[in-house]
C-alpha positions as YAML, in Angstrom:
chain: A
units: angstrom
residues:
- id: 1
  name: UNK
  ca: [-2.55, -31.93, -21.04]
- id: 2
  name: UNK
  ca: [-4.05, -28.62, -19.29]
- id: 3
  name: UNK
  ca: [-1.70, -26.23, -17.66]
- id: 4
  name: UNK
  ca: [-2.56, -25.28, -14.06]
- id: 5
  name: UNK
  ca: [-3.52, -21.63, -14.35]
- id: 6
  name: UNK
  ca: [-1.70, -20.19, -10.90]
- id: 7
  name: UNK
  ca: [-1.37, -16.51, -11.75]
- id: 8
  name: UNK
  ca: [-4.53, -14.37, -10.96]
- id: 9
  name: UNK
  ca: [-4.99, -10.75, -11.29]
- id: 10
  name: UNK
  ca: [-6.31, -9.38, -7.71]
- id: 11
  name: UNK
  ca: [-6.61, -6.45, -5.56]
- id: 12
  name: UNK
  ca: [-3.73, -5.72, -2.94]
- id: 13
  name: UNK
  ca: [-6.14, -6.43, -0.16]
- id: 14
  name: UNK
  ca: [-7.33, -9.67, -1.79]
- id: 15
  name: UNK
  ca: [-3.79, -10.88, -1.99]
- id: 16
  name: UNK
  ca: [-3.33, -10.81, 1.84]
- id: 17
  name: UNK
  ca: [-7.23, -12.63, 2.16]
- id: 18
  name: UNK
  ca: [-5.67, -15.26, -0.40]
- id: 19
  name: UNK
  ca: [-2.37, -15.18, 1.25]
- id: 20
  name: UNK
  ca: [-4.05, -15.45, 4.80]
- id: 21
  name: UNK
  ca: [-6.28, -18.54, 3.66]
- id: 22
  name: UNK
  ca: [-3.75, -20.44, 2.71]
- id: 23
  name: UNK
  ca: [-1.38, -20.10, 5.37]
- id: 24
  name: UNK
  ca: [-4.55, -21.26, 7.47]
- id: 25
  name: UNK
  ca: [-5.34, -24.32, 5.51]
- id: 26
  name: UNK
  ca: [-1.74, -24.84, 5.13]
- id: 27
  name: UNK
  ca: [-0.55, -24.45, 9.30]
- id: 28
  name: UNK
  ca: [-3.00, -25.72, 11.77]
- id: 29
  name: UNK
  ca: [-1.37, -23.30, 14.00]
- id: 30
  name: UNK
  ca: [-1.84, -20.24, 12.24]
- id: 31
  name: UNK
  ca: [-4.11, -18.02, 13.95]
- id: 32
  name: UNK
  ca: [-5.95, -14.81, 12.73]
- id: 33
  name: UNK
  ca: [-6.97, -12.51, 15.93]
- id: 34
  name: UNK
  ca: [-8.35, -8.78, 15.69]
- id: 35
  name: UNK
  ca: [-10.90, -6.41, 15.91]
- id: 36
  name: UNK
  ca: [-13.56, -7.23, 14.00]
- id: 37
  name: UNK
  ca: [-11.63, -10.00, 11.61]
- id: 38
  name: UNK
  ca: [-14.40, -12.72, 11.91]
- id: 39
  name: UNK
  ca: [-17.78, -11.83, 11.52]
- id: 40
  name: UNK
  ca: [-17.29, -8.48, 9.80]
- id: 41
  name: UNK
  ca: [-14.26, -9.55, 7.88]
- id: 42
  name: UNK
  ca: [-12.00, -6.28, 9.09]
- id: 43
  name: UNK
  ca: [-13.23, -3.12, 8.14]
- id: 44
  name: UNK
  ca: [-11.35, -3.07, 4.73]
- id: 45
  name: UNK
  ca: [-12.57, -6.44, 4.18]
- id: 46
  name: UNK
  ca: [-9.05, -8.02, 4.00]
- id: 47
  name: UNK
  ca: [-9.92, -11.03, 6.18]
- id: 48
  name: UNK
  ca: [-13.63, -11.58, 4.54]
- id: 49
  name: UNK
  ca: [-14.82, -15.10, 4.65]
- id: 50
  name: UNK
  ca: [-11.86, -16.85, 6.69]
- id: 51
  name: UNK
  ca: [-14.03, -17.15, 9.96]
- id: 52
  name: UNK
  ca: [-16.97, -18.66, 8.05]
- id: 53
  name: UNK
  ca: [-14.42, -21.59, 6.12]
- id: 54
  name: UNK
  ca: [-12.37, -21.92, 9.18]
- id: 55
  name: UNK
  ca: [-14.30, -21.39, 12.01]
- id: 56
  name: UNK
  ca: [-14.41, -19.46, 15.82]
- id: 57
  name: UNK
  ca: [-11.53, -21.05, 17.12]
- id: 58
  name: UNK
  ca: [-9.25, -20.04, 14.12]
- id: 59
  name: UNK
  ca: [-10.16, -16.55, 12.96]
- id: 60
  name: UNK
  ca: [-11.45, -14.15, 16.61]
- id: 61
  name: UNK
  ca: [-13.03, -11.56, 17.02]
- id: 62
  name: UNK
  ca: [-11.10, -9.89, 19.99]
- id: 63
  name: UNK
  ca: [-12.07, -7.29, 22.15]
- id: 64
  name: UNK
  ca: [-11.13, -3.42, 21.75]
- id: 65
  name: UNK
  ca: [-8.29, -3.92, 23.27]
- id: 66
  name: UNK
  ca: [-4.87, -3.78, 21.43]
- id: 67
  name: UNK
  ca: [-2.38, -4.74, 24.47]
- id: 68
  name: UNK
  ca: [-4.52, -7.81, 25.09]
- id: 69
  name: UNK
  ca: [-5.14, -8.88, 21.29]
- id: 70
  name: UNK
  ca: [-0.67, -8.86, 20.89]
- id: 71
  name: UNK
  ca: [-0.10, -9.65, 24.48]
- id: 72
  name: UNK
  ca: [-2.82, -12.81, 24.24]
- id: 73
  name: UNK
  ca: [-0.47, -13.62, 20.47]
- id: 74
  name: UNK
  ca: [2.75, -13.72, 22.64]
- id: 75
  name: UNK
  ca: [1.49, -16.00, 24.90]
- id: 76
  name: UNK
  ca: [-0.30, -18.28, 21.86]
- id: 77
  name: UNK
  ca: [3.15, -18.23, 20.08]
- id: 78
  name: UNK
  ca: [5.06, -19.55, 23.43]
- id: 79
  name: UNK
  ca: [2.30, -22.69, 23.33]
- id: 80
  name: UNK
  ca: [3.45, -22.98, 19.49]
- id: 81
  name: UNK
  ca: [1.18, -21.08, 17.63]
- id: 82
  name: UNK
  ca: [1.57, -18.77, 14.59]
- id: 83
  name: UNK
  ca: [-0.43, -15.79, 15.68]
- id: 84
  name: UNK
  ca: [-1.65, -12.83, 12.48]
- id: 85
  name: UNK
  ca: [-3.12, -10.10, 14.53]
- id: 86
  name: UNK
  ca: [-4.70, -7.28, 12.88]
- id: 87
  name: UNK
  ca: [-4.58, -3.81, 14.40]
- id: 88
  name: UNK
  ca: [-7.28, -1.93, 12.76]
- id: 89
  name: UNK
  ca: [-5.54, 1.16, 11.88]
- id: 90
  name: UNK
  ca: [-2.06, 2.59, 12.31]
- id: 91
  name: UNK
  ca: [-2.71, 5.01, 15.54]
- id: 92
  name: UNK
  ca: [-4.65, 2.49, 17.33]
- id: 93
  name: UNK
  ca: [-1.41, 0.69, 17.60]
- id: 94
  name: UNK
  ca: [-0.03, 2.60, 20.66]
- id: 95
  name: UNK
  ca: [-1.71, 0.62, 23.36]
- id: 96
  name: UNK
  ca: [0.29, -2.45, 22.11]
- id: 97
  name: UNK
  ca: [3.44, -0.63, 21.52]
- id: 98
  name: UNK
  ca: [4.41, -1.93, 25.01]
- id: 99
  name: UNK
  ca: [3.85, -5.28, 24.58]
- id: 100
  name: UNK
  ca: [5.55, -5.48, 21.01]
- id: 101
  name: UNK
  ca: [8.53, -3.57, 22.52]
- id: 102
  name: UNK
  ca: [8.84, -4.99, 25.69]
- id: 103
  name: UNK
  ca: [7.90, -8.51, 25.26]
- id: 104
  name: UNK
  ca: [7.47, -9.63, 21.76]
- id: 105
  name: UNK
  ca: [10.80, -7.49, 20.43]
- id: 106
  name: UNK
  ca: [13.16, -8.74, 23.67]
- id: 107
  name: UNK
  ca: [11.80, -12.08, 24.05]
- id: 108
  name: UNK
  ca: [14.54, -14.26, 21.88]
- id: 109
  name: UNK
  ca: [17.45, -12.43, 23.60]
- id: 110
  name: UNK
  ca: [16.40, -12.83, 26.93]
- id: 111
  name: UNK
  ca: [15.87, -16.31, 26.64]
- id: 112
  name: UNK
  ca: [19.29, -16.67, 24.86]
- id: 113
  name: UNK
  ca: [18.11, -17.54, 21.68]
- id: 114
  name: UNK
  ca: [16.05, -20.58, 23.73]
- id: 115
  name: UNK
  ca: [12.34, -19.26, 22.87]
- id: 116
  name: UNK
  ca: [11.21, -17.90, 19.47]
- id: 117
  name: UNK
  ca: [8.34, -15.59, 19.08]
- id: 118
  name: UNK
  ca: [6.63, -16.40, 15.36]
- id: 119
  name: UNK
  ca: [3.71, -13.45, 15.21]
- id: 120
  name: UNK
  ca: [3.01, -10.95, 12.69]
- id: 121
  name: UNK
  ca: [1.59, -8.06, 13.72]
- id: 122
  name: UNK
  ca: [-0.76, -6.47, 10.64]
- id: 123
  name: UNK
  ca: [-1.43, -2.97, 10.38]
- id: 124
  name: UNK
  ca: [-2.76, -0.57, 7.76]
- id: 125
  name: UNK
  ca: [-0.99, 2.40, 7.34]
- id: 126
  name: UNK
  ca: [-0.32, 5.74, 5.52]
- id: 127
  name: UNK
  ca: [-3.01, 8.26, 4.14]
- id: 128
  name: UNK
  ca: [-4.73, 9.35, 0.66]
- id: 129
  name: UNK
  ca: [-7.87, 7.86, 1.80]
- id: 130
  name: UNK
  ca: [-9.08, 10.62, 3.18]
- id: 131
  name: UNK
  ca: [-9.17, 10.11, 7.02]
- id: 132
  name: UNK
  ca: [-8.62, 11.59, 10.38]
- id: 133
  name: UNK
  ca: [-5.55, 11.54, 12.77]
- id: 134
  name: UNK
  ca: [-4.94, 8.14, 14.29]
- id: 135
  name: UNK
  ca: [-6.47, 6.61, 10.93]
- id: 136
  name: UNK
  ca: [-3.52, 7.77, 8.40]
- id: 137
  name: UNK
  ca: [-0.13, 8.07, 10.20]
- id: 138
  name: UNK
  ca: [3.33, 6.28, 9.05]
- id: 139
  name: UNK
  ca: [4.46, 5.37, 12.17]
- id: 140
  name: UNK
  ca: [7.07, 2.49, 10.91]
- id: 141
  name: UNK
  ca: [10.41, 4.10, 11.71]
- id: 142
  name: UNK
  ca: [9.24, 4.23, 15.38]
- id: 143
  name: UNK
  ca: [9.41, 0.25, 15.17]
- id: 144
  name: UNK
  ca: [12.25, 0.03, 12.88]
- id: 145
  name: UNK
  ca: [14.45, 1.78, 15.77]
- id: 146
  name: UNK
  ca: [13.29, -1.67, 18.20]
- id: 147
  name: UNK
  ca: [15.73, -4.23, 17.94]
- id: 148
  name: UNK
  ca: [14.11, -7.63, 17.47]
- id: 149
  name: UNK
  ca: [11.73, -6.87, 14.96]
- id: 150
  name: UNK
  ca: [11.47, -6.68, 11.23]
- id: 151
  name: UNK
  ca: [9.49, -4.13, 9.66]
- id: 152
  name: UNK
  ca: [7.95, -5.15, 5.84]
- id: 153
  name: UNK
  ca: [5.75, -3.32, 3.63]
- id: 154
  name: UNK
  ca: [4.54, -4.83, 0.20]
- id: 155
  name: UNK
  ca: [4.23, -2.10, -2.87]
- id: 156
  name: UNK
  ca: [1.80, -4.25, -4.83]
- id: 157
  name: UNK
  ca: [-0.46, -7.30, -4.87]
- id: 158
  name: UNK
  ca: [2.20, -9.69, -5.78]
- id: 159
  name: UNK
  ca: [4.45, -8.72, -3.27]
- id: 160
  name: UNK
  ca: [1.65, -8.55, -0.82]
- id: 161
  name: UNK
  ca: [0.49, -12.33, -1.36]
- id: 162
  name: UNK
  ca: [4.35, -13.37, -0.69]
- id: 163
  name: UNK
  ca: [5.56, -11.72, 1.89]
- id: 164
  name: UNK
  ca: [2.30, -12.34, 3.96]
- id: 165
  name: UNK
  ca: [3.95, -16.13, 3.68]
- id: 166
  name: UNK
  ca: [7.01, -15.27, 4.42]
- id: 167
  name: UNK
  ca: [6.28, -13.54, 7.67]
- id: 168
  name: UNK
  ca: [4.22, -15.85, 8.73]
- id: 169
  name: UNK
  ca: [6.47, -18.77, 8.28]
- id: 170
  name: UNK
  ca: [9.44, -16.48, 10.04]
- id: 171
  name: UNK
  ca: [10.48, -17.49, 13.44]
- id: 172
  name: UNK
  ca: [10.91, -13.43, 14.34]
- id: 173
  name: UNK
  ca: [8.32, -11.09, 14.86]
- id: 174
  name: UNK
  ca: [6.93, -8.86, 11.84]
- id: 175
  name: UNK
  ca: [5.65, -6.00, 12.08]
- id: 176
  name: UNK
  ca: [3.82, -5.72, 8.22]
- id: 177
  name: UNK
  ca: [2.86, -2.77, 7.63]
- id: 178
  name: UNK
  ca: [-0.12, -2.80, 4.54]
- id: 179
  name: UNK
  ca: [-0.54, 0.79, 2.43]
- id: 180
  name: UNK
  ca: [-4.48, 1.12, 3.04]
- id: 181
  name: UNK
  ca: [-4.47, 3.69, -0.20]
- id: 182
  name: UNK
  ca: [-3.01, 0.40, -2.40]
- id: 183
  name: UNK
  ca: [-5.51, -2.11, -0.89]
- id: 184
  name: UNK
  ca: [-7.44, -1.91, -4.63]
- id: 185
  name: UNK
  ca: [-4.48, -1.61, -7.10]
- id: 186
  name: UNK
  ca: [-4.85, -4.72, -8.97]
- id: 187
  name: UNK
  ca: [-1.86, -6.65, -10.17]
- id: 188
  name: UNK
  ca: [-0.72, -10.23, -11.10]
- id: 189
  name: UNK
  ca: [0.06, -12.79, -8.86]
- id: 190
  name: UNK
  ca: [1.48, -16.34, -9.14]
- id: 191
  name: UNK
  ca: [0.77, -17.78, -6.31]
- id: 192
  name: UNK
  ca: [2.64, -20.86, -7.48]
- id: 193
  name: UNK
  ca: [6.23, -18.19, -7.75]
- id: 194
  name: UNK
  ca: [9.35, -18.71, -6.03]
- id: 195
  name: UNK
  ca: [9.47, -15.82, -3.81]
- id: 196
  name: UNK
  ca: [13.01, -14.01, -3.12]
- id: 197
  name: UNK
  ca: [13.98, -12.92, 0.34]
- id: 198
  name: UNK
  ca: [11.89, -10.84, 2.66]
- id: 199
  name: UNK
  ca: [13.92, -8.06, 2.96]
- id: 200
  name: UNK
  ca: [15.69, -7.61, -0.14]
- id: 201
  name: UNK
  ca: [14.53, -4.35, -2.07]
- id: 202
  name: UNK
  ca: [14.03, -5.14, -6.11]
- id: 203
  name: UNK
  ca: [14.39, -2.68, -9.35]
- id: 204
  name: UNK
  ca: [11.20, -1.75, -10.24]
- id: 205
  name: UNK
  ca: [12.32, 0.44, -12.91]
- id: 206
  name: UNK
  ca: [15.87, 0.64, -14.56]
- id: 207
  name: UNK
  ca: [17.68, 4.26, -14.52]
- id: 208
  name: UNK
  ca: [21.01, 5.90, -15.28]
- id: 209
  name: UNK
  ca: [20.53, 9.29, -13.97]
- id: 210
  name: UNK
  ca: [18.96, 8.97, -10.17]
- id: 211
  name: UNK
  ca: [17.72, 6.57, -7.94]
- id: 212
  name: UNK
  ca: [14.29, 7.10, -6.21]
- id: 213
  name: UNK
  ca: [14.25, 4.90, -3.00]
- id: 214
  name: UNK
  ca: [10.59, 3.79, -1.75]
- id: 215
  name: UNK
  ca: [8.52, 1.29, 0.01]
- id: 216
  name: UNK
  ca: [5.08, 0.42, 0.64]
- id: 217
  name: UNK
  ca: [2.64, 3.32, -0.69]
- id: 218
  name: UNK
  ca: [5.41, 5.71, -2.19]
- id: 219
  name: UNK
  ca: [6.47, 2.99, -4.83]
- id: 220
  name: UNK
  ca: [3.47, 3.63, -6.82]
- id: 221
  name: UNK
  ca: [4.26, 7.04, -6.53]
- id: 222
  name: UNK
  ca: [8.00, 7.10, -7.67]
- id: 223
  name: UNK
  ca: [7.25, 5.08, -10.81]
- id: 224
  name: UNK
  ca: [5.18, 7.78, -11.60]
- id: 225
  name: UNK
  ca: [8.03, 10.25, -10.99]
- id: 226
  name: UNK
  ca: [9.97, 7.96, -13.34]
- id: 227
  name: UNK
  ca: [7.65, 8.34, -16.09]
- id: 228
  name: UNK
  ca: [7.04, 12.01, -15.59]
- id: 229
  name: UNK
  ca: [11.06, 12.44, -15.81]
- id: 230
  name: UNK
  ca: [11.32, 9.94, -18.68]
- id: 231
  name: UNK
  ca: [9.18, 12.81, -21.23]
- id: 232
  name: UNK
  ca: [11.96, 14.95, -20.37]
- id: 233
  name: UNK
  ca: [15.13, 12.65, -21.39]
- id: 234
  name: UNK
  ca: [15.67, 12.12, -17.68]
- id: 235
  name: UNK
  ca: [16.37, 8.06, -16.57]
- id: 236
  name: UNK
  ca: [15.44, 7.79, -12.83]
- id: 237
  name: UNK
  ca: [15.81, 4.07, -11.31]
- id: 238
  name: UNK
  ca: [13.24, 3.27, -8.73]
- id: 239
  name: UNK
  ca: [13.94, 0.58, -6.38]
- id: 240
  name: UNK
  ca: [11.21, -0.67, -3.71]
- id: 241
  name: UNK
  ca: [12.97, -1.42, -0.34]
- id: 242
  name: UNK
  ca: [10.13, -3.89, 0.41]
- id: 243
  name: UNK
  ca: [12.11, -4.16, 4.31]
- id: 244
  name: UNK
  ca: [12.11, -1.34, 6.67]
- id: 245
  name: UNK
  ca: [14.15, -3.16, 8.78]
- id: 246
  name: UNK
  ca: [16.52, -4.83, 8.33]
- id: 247
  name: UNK
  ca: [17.25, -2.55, 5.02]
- id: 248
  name: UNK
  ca: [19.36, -3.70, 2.21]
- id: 249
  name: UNK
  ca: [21.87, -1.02, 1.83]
- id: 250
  name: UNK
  ca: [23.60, -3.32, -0.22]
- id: 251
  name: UNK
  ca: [20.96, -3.06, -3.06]
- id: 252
  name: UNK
  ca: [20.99, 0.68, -2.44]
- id: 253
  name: UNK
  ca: [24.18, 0.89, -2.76]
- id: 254
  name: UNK
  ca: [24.46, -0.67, -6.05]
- id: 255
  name: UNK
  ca: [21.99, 1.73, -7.67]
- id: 256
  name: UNK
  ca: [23.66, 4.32, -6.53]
- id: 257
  name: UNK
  ca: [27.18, 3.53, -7.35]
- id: 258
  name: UNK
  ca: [24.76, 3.09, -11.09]
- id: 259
  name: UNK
  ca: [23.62, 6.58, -10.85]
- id: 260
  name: UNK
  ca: [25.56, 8.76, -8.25]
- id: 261
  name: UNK
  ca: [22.68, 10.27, -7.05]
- id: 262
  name: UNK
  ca: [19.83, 9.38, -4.37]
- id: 263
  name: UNK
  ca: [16.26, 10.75, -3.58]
- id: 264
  name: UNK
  ca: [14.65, 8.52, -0.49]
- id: 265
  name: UNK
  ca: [10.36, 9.14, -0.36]
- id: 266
  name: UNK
  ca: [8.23, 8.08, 2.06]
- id: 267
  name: UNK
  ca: [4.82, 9.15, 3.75]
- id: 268
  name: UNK
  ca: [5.91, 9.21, 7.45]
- id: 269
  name: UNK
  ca: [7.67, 12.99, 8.76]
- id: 270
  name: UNK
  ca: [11.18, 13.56, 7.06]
- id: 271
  name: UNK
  ca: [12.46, 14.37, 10.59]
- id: 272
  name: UNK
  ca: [13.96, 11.21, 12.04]
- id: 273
  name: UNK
  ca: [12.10, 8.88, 9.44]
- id: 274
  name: UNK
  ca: [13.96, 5.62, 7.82]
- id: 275
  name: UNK
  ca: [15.22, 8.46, 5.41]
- id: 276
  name: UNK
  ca: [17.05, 9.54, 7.69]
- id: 277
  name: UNK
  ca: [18.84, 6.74, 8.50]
- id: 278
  name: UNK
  ca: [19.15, 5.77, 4.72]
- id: 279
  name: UNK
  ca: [20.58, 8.97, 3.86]
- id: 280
  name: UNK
  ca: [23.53, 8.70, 6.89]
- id: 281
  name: UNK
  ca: [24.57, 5.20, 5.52]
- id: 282
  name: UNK
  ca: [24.45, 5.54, 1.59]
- id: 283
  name: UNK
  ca: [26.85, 8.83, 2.34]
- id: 284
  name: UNK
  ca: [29.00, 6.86, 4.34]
- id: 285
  name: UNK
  ca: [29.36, 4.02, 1.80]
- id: 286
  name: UNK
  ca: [28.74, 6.06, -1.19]
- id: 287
  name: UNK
  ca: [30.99, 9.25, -0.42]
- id: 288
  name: UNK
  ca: [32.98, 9.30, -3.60]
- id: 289
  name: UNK
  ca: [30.16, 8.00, -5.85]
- id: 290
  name: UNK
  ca: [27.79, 10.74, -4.58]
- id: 291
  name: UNK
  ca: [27.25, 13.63, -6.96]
- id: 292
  name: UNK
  ca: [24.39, 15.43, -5.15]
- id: 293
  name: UNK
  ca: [23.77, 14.90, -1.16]
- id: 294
  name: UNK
  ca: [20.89, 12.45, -0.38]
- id: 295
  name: UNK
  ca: [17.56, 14.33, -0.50]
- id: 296
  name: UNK
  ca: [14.32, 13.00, 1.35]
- id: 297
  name: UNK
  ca: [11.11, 13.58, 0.72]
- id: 298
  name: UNK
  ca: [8.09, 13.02, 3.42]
- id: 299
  name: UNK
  ca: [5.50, 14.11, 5.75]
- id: 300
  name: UNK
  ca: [6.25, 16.94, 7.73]
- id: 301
  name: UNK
  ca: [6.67, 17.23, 11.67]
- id: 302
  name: UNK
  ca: [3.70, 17.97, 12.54]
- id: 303
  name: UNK
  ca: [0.31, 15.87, 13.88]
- id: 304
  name: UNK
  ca: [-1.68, 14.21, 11.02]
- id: 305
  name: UNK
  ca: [-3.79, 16.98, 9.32]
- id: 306
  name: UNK
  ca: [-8.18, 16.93, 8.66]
- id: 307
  name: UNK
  ca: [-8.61, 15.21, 5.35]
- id: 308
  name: UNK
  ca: [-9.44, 18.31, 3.21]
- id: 309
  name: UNK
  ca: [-5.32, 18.84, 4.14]
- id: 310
  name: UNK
  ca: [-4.04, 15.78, 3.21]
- id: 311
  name: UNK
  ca: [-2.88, 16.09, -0.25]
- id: 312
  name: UNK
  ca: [-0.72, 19.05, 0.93]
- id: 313
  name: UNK
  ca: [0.84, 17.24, 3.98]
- id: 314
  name: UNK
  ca: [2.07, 13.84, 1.86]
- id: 315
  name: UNK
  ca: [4.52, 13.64, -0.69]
- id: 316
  name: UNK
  ca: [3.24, 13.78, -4.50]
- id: 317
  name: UNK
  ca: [4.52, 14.17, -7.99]
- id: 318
  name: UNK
  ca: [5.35, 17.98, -8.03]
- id: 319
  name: UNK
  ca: [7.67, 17.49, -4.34]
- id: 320
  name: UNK
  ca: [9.69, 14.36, -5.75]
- id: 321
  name: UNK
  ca: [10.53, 16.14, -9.00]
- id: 322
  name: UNK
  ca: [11.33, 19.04, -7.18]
- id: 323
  name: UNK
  ca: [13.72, 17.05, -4.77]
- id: 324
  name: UNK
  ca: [14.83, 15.30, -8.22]
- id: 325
  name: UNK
  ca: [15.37, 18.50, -10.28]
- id: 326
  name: UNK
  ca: [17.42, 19.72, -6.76]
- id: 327
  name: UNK
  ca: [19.60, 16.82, -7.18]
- id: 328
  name: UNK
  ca: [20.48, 16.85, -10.74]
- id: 329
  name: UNK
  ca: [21.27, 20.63, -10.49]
- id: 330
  name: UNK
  ca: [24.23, 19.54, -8.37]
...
């Protein structure tokens, strides 16, 4: 008798299509709404072809409008819907940022628990693709700080596909946060798997020496730290956070009791970023386990830079080993 093949090899952004279709197929009351996500299949593709097999009244095309396209979801999601809305890039998300804080954050608690808001707010994030301002910023820590929402962000395809479903099938509102320089890594994923929790962060790579915290785009990034290290006897564990909110300091905290030390990367500014808050509460668990003080690595605090700048503004391999060689001097 023939297996059933359910592990595929596929592009980050061809997780979340796959993901996507079959939440629709699955949920008659799953709803894709966006700029461009129909006809045009969002301008990174990632929603290609689900208007054509499901039709107008599944998959819209909304207007340029961001507070409409989330405040339209809210009111969806009160009838009983499952809204996916798609903001087209990270800055563009500002318009909204009244409705998601206001309404769709605040919603359960003022109705006492009564009325339950199920929408997932999508939005590409993060730089390295060579973009303006408003097209490459890391704004997720100025959600994270918004009680009522959880804040994901998938490292690979696999995680992509799974947490998609998860978020959709959540009765809070996600914010999910996709790392637009990722969107064609390729990597396996069984899309028959058992998923664990949403927001529990996951070894990616086993260490003795230092742990390198990291989620969405910086994962990549880390493991390549890892390896760099690894040609010079060093053992750095790299764990992917997957949740900005909530965060699992408890899986934080048992790397570092492992290896006494902590480096936390991401894109968005060091000043006031997740980091930040990372940093306070590993110290405070960790205080006699600590070796080195927690050391972050990020943007800096200043506006997004012209593209020829990038590569100097975002963290890469040279800045994390520096932060790393900083901490093991300790």
């Amino acid at each position: 008798m023939a297996q059933t093949v359910t592990s595929k090899n596929m592009a980050l952004a061809k997780a979340i299509n796959e993901s996507l279709r079959r939440a629709l197929d699955t949920d008659p009351k799953v709803l894709i709404m966006g700029e461009d996500v129909g006809k045009l299949g969002g301008v990174f593709r990632v929603t290609d072809g689900l208007q054509k097999d499901f039709g107008e009244s599944r998959v819209i095309d909304t207007p340029l409008a961001e507070s409409g396209i989330v405040g339209t979801a809210i009111g969806l999601a009160l009838r009983g819907y499952r809204p996916v809305v798609e903001i087209q890039f990270d800055g563009f998300v500002f318009p909204a940022y009244d409705q998601i804080v206001t309404q769709l954050a605040k919603m359960h608690a003022r109705s006492l628990g009564k009325v339950k808001l199920p929408v997932v707010v999508r939005i590409p994030y993060g730089g390295g693709i060579g973009a303006v301002e408003h097209h490459s910023e890391s704004p997720e820590a100025l959600f994270a700080h918004v009680a009522g929402l959880k804040i994901v962000s998938p490292s690979d395809a696999s995680d992509a596909y799974w947490m998609m479903q998860q978020a959709i099938q959540s009765d809070d509102p996600v914010i999910f946060f996709e790392p637009k320089r990722r969107y064609w890594d390729k990597a396996e994923v069984d899309t028959e798997a058992i998923p664990g929790p949403l927001h529990a962060a996951r070894v990616v790579r086993g260490g003795t020496d230092l742990t390198l915290a990291a989620y969405g785009p910086m994962v990549k990034l880390c493991q390549e730290v890892a390896a760099a290290a690894a040609e010079e006897g060093r053992s750095l564990e790299v764990l992917d956070l997957r949740s900005v909110s909530p965060i699992d300091f408890d899986a934080i905290q048992a790397s570092v009791e492992r290896t006494r030390r902590l480096v936390v990367v991401h894109e968005a500014p060091v000043f006031f970023g997740s980091g930040a808050e990372i940093a306070a509460r590993i110290t405070e668990r960790c205080f006699y386990h600590l070796e080195a003080p927690v050391l972050r690595v990020g943007g800096y605090h200043a506006p997004y830079p012209p593209a020829r700048l990038e590569e100097s503004y975002l963290p890469d391999l040279d800045r994390v080993l520096d932060a790393v060689d900083r901490s093991l001097a300790y």
